[in-house]
PDB file of N, CA, C and O in Angstrom:
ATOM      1  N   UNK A   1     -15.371  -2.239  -7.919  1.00  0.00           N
ATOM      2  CA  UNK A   1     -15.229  -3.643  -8.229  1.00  0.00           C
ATOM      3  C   UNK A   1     -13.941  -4.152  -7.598  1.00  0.00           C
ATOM      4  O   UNK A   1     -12.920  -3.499  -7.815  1.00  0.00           O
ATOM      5  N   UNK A   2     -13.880  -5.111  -6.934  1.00  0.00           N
ATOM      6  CA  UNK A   2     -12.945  -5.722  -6.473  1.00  0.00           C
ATOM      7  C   UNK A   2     -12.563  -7.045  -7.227  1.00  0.00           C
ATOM      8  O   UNK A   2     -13.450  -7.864  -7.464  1.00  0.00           O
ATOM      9  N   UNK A   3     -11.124  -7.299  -7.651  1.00  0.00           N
ATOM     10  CA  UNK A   3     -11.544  -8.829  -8.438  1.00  0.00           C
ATOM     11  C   UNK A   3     -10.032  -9.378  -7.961  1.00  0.00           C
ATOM     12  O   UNK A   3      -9.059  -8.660  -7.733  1.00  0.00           O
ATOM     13  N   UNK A   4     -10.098 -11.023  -7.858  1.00  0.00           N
ATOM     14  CA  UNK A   4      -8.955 -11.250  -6.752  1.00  0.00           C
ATOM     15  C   UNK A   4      -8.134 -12.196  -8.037  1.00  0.00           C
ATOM     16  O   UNK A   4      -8.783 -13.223  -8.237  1.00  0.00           O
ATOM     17  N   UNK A   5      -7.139 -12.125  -8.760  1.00  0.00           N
ATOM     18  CA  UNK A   5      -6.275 -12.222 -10.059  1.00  0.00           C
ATOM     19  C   UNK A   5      -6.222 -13.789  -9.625  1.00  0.00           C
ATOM     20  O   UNK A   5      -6.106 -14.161  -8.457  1.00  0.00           O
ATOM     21  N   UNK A   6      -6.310 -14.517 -10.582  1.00  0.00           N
ATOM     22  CA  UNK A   6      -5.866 -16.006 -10.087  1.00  0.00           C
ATOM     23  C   UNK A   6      -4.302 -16.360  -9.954  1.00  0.00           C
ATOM     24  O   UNK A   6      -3.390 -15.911 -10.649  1.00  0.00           O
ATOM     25  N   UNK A   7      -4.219 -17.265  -8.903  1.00  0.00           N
ATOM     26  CA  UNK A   7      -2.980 -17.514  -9.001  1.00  0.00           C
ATOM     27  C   UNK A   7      -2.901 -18.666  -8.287  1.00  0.00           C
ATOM     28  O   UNK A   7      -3.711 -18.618  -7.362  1.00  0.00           O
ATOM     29  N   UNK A   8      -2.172 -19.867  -8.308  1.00  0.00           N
ATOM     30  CA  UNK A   8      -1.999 -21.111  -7.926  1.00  0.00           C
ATOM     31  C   UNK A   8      -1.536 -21.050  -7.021  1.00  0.00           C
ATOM     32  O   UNK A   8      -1.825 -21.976  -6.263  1.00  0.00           O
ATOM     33  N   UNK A   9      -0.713 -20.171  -6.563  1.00  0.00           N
ATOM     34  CA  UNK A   9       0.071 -20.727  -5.030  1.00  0.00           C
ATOM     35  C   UNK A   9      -0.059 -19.246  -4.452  1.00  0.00           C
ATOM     36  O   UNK A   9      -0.608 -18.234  -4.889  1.00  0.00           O
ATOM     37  N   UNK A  10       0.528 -19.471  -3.518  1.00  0.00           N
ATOM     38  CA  UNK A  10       0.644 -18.112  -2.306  1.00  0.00           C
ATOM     39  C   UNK A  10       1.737 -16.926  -2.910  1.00  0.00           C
ATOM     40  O   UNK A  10       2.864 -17.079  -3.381  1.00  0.00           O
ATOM     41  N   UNK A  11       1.139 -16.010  -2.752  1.00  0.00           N
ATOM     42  CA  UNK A  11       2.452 -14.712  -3.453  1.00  0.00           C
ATOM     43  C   UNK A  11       2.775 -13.919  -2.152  1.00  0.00           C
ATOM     44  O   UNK A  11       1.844 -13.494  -1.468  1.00  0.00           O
ATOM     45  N   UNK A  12       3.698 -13.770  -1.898  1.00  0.00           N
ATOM     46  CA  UNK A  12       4.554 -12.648  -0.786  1.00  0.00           C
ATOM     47  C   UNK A  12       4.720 -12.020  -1.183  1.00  0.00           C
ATOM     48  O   UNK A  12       4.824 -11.977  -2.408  1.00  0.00           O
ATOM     49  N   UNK A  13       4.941 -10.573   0.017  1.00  0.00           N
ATOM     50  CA  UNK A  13       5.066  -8.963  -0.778  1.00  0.00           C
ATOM     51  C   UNK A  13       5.766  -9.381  -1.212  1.00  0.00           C
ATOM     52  O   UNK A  13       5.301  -9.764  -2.285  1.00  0.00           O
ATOM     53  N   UNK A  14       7.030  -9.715  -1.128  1.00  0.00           N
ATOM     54  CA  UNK A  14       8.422  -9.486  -1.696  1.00  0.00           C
ATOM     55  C   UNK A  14       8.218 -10.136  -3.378  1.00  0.00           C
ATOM     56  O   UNK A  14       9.050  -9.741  -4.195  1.00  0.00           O
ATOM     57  N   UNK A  15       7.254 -10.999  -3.811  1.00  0.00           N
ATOM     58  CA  UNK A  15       7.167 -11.518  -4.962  1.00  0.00           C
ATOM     59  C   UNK A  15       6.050  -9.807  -5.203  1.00  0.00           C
ATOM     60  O   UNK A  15       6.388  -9.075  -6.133  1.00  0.00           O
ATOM     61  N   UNK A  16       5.117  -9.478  -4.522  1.00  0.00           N
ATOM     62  CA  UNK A  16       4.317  -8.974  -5.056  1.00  0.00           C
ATOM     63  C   UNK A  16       4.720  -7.371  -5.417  1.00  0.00           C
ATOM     64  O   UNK A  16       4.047  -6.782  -6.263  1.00  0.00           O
ATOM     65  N   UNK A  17       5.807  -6.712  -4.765  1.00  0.00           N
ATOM     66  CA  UNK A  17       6.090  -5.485  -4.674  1.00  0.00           C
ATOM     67  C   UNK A  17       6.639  -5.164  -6.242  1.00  0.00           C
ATOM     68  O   UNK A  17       6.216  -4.107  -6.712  1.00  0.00           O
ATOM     69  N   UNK A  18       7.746  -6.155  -7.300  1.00  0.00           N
ATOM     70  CA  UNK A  18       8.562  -6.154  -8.085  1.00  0.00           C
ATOM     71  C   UNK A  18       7.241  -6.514  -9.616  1.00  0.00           C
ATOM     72  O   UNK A  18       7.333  -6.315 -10.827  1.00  0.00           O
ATOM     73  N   UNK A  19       6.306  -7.010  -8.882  1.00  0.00           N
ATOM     74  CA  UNK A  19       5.127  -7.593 -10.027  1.00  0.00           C
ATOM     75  C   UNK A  19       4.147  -6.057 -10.078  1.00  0.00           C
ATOM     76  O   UNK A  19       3.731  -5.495 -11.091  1.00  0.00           O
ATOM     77  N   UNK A  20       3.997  -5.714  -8.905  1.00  0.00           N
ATOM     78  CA  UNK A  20       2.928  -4.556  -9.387  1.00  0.00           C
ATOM     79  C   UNK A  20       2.814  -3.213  -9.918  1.00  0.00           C
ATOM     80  O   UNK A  20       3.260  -2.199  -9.380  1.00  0.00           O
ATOM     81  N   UNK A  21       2.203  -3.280 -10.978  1.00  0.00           N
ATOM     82  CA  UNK A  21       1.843  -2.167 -11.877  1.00  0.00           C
ATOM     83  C   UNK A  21       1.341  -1.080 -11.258  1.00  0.00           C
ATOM     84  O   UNK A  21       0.453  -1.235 -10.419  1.00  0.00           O
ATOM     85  N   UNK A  22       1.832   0.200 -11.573  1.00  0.00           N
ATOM     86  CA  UNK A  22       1.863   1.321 -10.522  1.00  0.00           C
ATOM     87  C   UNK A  22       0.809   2.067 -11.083  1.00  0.00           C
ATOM     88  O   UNK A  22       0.825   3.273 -10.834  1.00  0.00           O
ATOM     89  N   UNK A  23       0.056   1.704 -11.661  1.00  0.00           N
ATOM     90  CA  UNK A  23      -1.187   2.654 -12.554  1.00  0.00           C
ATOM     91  C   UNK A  23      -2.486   2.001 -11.924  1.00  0.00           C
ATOM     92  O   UNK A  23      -3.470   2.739 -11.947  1.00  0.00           O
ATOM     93  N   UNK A  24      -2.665   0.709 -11.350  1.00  0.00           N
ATOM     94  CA  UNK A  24      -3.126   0.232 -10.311  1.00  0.00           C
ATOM     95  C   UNK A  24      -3.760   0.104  -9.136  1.00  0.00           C
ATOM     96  O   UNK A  24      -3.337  -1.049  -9.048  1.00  0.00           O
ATOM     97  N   UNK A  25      -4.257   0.202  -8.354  1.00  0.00           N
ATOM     98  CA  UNK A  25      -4.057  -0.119  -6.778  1.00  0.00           C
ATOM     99  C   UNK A  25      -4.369  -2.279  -6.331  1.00  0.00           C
ATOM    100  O   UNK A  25      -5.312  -2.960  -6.735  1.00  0.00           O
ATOM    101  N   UNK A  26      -3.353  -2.679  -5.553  1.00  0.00           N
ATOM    102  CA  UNK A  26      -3.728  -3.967  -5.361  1.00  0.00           C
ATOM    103  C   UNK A  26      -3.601  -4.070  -4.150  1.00  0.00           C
ATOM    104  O   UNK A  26      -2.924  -3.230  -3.556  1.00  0.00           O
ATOM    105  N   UNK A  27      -4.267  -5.216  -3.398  1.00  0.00           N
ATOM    106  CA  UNK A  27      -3.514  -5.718  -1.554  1.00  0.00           C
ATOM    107  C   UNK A  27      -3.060  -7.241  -2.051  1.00  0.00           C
ATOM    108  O   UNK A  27      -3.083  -7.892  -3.096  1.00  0.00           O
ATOM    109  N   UNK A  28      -2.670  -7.401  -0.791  1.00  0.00           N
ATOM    110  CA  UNK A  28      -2.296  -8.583  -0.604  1.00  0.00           C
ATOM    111  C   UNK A  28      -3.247  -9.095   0.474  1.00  0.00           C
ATOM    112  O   UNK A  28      -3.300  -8.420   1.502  1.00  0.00           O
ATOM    113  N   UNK A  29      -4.113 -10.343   0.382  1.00  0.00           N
ATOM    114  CA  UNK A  29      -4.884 -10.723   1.847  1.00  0.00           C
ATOM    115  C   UNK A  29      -4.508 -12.260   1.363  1.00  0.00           C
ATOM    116  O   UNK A  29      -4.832 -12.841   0.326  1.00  0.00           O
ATOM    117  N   UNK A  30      -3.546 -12.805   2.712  1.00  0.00           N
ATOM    118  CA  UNK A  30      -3.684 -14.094   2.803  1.00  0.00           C
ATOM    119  C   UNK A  30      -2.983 -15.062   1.614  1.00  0.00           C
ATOM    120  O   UNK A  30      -3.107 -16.286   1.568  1.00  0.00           O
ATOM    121  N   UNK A  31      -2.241 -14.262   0.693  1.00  0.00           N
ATOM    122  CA  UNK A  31      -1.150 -14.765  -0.091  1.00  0.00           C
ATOM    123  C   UNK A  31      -1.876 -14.215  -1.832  1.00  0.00           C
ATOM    124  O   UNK A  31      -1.255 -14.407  -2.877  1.00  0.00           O
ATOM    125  N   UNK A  32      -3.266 -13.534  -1.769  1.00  0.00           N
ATOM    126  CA  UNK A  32      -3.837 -13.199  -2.705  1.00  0.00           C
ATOM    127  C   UNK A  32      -3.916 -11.693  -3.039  1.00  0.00           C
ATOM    128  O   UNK A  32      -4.265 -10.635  -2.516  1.00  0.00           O
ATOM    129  N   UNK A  33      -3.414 -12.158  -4.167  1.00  0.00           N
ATOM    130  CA  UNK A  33      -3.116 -10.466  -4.704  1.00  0.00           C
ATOM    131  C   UNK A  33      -5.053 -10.021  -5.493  1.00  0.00           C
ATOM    132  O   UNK A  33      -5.746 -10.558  -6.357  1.00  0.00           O
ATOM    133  N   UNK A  34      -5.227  -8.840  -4.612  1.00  0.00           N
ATOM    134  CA  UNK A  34      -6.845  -8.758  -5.055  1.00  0.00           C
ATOM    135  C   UNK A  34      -6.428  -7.111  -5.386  1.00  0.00           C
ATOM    136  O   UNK A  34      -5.784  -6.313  -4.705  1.00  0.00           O
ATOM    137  N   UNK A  35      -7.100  -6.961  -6.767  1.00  0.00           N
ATOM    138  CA  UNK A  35      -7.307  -5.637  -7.598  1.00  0.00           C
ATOM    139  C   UNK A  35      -7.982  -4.784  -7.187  1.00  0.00           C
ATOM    140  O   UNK A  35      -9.149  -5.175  -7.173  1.00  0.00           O
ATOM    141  N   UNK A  36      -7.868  -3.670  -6.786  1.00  0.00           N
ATOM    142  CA  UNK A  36      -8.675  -2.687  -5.527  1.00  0.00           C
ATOM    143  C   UNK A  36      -9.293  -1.136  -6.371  1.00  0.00           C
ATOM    144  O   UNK A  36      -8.550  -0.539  -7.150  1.00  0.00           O
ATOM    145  N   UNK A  37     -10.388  -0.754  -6.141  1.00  0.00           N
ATOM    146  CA  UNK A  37     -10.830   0.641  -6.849  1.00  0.00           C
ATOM    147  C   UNK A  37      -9.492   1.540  -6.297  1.00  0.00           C
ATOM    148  O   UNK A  37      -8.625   1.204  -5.491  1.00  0.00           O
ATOM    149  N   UNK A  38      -9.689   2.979  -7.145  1.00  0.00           N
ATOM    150  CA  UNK A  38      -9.137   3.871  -6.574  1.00  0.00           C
ATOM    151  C   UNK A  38     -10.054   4.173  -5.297  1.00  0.00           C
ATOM    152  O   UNK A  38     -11.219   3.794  -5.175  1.00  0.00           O
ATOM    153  N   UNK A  39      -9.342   4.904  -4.391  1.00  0.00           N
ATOM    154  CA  UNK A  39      -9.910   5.592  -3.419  1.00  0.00           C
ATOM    155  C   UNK A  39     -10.784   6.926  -3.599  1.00  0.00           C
ATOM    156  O   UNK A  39     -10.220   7.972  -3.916  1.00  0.00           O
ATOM    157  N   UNK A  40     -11.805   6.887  -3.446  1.00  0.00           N
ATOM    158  CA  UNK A  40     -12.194   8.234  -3.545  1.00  0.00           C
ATOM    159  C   UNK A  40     -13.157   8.705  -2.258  1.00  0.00           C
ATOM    160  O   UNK A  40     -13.654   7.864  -1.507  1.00  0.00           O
ATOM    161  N   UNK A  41     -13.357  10.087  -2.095  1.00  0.00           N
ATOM    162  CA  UNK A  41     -14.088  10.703  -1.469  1.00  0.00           C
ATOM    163  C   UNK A  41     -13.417  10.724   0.065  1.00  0.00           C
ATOM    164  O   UNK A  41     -12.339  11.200   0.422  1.00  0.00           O
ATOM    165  N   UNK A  42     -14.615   9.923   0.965  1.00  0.00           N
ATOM    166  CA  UNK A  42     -13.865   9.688   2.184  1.00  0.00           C
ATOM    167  C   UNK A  42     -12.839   9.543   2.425  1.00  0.00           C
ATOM    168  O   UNK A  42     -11.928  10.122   3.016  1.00  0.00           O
ATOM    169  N   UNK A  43     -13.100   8.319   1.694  1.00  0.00           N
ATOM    170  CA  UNK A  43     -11.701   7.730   1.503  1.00  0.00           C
ATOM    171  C   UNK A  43     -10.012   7.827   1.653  1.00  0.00           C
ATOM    172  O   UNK A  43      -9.062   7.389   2.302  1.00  0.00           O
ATOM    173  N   UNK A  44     -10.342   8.649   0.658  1.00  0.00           N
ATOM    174  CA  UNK A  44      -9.043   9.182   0.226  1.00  0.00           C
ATOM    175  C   UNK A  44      -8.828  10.773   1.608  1.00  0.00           C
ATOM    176  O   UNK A  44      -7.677  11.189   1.749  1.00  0.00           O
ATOM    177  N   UNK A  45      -9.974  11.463   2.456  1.00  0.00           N
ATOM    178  CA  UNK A  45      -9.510  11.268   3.990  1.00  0.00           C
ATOM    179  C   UNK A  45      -9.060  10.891   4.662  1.00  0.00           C
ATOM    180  O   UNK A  45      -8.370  11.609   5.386  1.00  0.00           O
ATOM    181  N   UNK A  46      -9.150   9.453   4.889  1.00  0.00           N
ATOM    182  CA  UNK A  46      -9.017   8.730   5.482  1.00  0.00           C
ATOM    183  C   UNK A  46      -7.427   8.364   5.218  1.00  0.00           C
ATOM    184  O   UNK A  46      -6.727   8.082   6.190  1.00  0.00           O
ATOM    185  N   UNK A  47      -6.924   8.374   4.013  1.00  0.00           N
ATOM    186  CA  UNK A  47      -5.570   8.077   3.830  1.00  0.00           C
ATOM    187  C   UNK A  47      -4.661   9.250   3.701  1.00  0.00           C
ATOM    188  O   UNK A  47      -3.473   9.004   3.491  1.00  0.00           O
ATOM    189  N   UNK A  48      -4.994  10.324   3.783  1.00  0.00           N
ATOM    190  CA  UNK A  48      -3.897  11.770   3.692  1.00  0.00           C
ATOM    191  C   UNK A  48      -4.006  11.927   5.604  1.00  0.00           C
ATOM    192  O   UNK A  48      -3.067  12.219   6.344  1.00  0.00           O
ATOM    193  N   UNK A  49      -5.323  11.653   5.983  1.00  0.00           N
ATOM    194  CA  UNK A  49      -5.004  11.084   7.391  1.00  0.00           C
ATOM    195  C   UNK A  49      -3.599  10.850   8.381  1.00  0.00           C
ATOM    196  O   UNK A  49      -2.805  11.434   9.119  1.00  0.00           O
ATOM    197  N   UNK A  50      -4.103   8.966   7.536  1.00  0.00           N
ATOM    198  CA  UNK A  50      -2.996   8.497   8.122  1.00  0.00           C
ATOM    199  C   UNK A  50      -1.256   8.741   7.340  1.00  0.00           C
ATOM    200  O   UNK A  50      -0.156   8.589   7.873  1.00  0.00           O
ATOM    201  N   UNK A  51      -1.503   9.044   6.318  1.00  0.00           N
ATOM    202  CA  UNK A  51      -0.328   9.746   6.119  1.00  0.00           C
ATOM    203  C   UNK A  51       0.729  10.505   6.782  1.00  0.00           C
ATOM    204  O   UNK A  51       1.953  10.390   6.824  1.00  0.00           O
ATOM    205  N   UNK A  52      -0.567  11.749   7.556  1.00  0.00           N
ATOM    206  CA  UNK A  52       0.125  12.555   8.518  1.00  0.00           C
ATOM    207  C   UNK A  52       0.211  12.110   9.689  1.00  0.00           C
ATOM    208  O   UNK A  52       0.542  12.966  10.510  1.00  0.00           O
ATOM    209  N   UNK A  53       0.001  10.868  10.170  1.00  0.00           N
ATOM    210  CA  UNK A  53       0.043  10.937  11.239  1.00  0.00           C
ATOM    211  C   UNK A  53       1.373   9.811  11.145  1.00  0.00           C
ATOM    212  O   UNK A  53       2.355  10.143  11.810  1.00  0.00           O
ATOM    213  N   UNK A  54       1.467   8.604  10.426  1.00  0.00           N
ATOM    214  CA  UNK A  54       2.901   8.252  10.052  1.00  0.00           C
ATOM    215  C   UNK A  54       3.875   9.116  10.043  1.00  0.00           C
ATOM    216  O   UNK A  54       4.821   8.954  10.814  1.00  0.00           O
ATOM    217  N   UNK A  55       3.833  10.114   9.238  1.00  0.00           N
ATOM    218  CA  UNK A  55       5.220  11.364   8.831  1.00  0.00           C
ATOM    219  C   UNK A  55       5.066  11.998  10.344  1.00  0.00           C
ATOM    220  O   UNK A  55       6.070  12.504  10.845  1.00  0.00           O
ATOM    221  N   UNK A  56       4.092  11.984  10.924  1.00  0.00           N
ATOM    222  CA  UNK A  56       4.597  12.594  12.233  1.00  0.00           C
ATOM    223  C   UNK A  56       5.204  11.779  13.221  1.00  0.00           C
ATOM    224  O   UNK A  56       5.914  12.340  14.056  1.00  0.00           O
ATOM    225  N   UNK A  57       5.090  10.902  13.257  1.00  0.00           N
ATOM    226  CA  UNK A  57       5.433   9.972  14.038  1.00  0.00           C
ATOM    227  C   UNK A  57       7.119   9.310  13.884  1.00  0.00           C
ATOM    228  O   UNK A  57       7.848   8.856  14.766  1.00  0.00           O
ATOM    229  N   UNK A  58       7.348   9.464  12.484  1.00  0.00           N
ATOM    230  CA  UNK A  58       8.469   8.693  12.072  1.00  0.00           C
ATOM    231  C   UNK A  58       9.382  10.397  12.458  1.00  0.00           C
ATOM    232  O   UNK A  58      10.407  10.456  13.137  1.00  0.00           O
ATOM    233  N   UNK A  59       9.111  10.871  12.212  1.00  0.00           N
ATOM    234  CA  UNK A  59       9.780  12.453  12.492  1.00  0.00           C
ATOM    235  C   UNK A  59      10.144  12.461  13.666  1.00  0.00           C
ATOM    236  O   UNK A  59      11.314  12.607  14.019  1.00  0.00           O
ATOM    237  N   UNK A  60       8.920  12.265  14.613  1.00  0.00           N
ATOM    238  CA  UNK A  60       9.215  12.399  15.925  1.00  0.00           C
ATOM    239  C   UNK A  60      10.430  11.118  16.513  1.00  0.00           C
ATOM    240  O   UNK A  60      11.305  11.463  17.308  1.00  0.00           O
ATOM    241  N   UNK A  61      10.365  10.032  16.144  1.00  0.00           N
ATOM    242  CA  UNK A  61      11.422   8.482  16.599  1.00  0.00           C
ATOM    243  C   UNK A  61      12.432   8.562  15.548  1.00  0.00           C
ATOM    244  O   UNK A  61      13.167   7.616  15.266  1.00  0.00           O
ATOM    245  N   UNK A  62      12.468   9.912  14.866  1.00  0.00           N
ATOM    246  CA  UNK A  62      13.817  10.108  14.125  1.00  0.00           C
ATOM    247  C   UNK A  62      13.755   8.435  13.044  1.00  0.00           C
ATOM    248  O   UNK A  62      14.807   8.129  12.483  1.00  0.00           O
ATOM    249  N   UNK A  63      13.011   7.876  12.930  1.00  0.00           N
ATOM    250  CA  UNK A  63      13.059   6.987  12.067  1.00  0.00           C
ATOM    251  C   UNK A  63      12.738   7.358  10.448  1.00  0.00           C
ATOM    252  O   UNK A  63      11.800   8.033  10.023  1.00  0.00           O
ATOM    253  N   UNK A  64      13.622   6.818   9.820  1.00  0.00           N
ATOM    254  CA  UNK A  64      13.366   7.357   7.821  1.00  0.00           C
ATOM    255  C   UNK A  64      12.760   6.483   7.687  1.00  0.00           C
ATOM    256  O   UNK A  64      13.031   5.295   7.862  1.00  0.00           O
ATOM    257  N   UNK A  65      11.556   7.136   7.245  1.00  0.00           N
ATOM    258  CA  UNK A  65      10.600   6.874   6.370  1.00  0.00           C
ATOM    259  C   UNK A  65      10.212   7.824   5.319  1.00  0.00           C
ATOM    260  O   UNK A  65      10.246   9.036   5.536  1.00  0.00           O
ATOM    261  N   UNK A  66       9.795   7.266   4.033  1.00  0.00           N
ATOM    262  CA  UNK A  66       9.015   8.567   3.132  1.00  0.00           C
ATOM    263  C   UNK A  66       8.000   7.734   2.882  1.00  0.00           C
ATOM    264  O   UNK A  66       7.956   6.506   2.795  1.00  0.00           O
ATOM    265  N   UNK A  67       7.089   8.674   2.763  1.00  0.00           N
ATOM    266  CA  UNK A  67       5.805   8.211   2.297  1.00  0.00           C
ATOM    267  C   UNK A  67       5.037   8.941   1.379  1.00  0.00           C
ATOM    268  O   UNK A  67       5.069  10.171   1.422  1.00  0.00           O
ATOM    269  N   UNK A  68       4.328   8.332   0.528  1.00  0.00           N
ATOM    270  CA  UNK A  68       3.597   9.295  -0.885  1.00  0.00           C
ATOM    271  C   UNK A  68       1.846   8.617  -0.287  1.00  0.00           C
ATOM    272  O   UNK A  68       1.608   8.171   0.836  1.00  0.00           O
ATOM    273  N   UNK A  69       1.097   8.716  -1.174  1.00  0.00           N
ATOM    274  CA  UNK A  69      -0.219   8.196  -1.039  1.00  0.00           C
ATOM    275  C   UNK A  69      -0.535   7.049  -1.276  1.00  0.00           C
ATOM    276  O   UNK A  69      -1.609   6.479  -1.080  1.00  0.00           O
ATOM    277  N   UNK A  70       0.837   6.516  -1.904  1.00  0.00           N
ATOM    278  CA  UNK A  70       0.334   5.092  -2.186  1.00  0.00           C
ATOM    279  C   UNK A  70       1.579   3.938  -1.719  1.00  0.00           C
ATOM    280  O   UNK A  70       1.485   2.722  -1.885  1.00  0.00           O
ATOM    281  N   UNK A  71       2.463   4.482  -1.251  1.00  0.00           N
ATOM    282  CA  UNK A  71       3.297   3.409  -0.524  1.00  0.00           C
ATOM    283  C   UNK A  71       4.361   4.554   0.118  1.00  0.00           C
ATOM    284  O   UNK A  71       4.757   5.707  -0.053  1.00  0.00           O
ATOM    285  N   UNK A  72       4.572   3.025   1.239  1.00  0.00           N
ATOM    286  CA  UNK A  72       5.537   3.727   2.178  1.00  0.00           C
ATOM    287  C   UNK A  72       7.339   3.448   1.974  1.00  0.00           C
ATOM    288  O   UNK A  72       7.333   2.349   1.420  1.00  0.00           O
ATOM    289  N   UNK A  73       8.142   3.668   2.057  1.00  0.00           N
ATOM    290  CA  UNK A  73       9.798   3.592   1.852  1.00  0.00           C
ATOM    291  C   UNK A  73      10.643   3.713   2.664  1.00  0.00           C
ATOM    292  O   UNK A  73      10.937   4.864   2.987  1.00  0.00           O
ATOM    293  N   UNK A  74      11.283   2.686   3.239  1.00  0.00           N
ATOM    294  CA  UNK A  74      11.958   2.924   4.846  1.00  0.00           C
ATOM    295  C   UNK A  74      13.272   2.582   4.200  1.00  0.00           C
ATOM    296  O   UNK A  74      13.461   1.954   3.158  1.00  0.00           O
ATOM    297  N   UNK A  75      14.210   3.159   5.090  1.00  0.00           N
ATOM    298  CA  UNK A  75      15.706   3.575   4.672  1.00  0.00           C
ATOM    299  C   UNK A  75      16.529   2.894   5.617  1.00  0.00           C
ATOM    300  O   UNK A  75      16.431   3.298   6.776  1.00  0.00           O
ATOM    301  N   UNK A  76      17.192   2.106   5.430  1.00  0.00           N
ATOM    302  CA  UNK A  76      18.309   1.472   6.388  1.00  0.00           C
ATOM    303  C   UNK A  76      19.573   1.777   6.521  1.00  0.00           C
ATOM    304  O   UNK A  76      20.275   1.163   7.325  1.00  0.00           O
TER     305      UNK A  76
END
């Protein structure tokens, strides 16, 4: 089930990162914060995936990053 939370105006990560509940999964499309299934099966292939291929990449351009399965964390 996908269900898109009402909200009157446009939300930015930066409003949306400090609002979301980590028990969760949500996106952001187009200023709308929409409530997302867990991932399963393929799926969740598809994202240990690209996981590794981020952590390899940021490894390789010496750039900090950490990353878990459900968000990424860059270090300045």
């Amino acid at each position: 089930m996908i269900l898109a939370l009402p909200k009157t105006q446009s939300v930015t990560f930066e409003e949306l990162v400090p609002w979301k509940p980590e028990v969760k999964y949500y996106e952001l499309h187009n200023g709308v914060i929409i409530e997302m299934n867990q991932p399963l099966g393929q799926h969740e292939w598809i994202i240990i995936f690209f996981n590794e291929k981020i952590t390899s990449e940021s490894t390789r351009n010496r750039f900090i990053l950490w990353n878990s399965k459900k968000s990424f964390c860059y270090s300045t």
